[in-house]
C-alpha angles and dihedrals in degrees: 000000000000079000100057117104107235105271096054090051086056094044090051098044094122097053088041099050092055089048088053085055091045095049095035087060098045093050083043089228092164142228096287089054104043111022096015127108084283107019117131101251088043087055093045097050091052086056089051087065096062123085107262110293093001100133123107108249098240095059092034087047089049099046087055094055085049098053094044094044091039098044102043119141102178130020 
């Protein structure tokens, strides 16, 4: 997913957003970093309401690095 261009994450938010949860679970990150007012599902899920590529840069630029800082499994 942290490989996709822009439009291909967008594209793939649900799918990324269950493997957030998946991946948020195994690594036991917790409520406030996942579902919480800036967890990364919850952040995901706020960019599926908006029309496809919708999102300004700048947030959809944040909530990938988020995703990739957040969901890593190996450095």
């Amino acid at each position: 997913m942290v490989a996709l261009d822009d439009e291909a994450f967008v594209a793939q938010l649900p799918a990324t957003a269950h493997l957030a949860c998946i991946i948020g679970w195994l690594k036991e990150l917790g409520a406030d970093a996942t579902i919480g007012d800036t967890g990364i599902v919850h952040e995901l899920v706020h960019l599926m309401h908006l029309t496809p590529m919708g999102a300004e840069p700048f947030e959809l630029g944040q909530v990938r690095a988020q995703f990739a800082r957040s969901l890593l499994l190996a450095p």
